[in-house]
C-alpha positions as CSV (number, residue, x, y, z in Angstrom):
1,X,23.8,3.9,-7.9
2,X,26.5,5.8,-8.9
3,X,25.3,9.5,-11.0
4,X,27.1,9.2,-14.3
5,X,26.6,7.9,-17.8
6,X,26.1,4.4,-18.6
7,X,28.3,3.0,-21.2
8,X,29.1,-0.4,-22.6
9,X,32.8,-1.3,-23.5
10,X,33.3,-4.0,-25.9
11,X,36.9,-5.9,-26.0
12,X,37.4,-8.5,-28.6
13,X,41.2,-11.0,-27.9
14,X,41.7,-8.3,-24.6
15,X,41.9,-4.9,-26.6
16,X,39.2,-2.1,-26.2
17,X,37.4,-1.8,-29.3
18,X,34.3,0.3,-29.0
19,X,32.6,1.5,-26.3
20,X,28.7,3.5,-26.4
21,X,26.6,5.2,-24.2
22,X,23.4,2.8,-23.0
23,X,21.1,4.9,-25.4
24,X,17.4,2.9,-25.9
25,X,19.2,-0.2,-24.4
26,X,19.8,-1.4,-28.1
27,X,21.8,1.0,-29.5
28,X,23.7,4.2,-28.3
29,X,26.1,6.6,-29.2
30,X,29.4,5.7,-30.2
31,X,31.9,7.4,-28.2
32,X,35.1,4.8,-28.3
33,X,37.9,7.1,-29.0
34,X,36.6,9.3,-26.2
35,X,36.2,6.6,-23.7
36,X,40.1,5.9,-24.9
37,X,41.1,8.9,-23.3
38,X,39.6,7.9,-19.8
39,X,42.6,6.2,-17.7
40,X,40.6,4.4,-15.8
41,X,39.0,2.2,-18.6
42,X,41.8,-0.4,-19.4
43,X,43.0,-0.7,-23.0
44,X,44.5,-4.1,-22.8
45,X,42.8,-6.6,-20.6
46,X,45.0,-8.6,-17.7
47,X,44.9,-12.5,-16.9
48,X,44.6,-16.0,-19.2
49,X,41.3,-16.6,-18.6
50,X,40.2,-13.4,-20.9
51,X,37.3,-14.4,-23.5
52,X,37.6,-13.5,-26.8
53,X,34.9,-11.4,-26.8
54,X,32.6,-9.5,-24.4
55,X,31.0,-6.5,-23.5
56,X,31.0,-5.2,-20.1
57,X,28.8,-2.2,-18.3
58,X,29.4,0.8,-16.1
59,X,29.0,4.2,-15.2
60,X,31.5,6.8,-16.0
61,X,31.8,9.6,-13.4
62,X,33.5,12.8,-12.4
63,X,34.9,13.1,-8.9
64,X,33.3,15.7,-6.8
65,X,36.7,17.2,-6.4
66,X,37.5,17.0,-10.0
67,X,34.1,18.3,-10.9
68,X,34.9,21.6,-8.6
69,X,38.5,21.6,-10.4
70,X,36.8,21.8,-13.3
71,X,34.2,24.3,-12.5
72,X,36.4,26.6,-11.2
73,X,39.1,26.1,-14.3
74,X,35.8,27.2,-16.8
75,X,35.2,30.1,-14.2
76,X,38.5,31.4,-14.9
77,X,37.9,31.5,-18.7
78,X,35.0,33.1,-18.1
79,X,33.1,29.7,-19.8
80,X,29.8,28.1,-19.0
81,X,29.5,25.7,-15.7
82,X,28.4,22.9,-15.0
83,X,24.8,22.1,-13.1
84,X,26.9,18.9,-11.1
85,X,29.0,15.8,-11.8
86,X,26.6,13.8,-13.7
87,X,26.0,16.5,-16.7
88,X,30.1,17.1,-16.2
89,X,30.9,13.5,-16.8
90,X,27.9,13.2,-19.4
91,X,28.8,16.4,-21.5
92,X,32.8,15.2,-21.2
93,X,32.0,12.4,-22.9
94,X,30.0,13.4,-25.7
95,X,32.5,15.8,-26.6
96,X,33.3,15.6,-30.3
97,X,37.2,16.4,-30.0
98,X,38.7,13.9,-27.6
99,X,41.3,16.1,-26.7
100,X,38.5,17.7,-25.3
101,X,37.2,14.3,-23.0
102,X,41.4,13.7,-22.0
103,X,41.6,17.0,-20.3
104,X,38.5,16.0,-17.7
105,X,38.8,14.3,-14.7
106,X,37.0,10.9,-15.8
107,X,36.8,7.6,-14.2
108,X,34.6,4.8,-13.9
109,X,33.4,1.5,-11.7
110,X,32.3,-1.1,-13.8
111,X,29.0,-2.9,-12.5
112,X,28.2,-5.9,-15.2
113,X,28.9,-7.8,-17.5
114,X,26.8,-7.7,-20.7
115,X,28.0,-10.5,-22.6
116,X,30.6,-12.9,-23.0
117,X,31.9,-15.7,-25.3
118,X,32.2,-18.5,-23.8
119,X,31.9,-19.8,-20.2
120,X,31.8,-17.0,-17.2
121,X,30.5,-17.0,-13.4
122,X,27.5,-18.5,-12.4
123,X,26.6,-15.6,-10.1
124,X,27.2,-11.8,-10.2
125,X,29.5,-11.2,-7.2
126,X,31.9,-14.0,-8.8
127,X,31.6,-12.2,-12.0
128,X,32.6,-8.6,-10.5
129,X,35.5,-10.7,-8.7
130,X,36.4,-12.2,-12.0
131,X,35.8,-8.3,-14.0
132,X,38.6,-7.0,-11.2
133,X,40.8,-9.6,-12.0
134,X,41.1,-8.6,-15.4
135,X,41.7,-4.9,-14.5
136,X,38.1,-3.5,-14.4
137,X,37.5,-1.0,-11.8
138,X,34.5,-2.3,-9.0
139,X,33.4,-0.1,-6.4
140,X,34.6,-1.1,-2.8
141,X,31.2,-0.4,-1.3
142,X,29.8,-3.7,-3.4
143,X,28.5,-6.0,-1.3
144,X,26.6,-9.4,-1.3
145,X,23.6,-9.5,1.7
146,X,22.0,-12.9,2.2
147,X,18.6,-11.5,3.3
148,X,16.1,-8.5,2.6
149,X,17.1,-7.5,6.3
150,X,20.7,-7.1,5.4
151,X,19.8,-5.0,2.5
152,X,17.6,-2.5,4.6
153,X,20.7,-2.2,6.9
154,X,23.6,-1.1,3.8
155,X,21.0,0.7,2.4
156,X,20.3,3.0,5.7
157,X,24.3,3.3,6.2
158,X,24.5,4.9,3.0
159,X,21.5,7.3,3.3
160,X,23.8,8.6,6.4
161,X,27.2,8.2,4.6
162,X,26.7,9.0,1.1
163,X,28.8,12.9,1.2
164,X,31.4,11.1,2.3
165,X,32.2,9.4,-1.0
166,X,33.9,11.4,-3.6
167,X,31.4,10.7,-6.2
168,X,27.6,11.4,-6.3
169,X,25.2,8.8,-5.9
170,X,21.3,8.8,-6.2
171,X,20.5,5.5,-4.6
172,X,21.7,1.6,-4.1
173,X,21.4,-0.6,-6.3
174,X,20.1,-4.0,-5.6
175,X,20.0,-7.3,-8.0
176,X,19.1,-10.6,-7.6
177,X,22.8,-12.7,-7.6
178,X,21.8,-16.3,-9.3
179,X,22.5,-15.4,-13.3
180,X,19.9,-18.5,-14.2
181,X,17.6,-16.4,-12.3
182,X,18.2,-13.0,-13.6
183,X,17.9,-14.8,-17.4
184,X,14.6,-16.2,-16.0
185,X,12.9,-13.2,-14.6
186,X,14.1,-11.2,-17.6
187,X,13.8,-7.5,-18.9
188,X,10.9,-4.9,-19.5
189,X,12.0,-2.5,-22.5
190,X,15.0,-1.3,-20.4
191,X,14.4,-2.5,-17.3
192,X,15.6,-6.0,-16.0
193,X,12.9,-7.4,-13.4
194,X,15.9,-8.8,-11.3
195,X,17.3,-5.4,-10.0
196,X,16.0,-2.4,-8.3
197,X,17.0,0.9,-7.3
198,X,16.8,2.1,-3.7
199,X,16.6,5.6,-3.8
């Protein structure tokens, strides 16, 4: 559960075209030619098998090391800090001159996909496979557990390993992987009933 801002990028014929923070889980802010700026979000999507439209979720971060770059860049110009890396990335962002976001050490790992036209994966660890493909960013640490046991096991690693990443984290995140399912159990105001966070 990576500590950033949720956004959701929409590409229509592979090309970026609008990206927004999650907001109510309807409608958010529009922040596209800032997200633009972030190297890490691809422009131009890679493969044949690209739909021609979709919408795809993730969290956009600032590297712990980045984030102390950055701190120490503002304490030098005698400007205002930052609390941590989630209100960095989050404040970067929102950021009403771009130029502004491009100077900040932004990235992101792309966890869903929201919508697509067309036919896509059955389950979610073929979708993030099939995201990467087309030049998404997924975080290494994703993996798929076949039992509640093997959950309780990657979760403890990572209550003993989480400084080691360069990138905050508040939890694990864990979803149910058959996409008929998910669709069945369904979503309470923002909150789908097929995921849950470990923290």
């Amino acid at each position: 559960k990576v500590d950033g801002l949720a956004v959701a990028l929409v590409y229509e014929n592979g090309r970026f075209i609008q990206g927004a923070t999650r907001g109510d889980g309807h409608q958010g802010e529009n922040i596209t030619d800032n997200l633009r700026t972030i190297r890490a979000i691809p422009v131009r999507l890679l493969g044949e098998k690209v739909p021609r439209r979709l919408e795809v979720r993730g969290e956009v971060y600032m590297p712990r090391r980045g984030f102390e770059r950055l701190n120490k860049e503002l304490t030098d110009r005698g400007g205002k800090l930052f609390m941590n890396p989630r209100n960095a990335a989050a404040g970067s962002v929102r950021q009403k001159d771009p130029r502004q976001t491009e100077g900040r050490p932004l990235s992101i790992w792309v966890y869903s996909l929201g919508w697509a036209e067309g036919r896509s994966p059955a389950t979610h660890w073929e979708t993030l496979q099939w995201l990467e493909e087309m030049g998404f960013r997924i975080n290494p640490q994703v993996i798929r557990c076949q039992d509640l046991d093997a959950v309780k096991k990657y979760f403890q690693q990572w209550t003993e390993k989480r400084h080691e990443l360069d990138y905050e984290i508040d939890g694990l995140v864990v979803k149910v992987d058959d996409l008929t399912l998910q669709e069945r159990l369904g979503i309470v105001g923002r909150e789908p009933r097929w995921a849950i966070a470990y923290k």
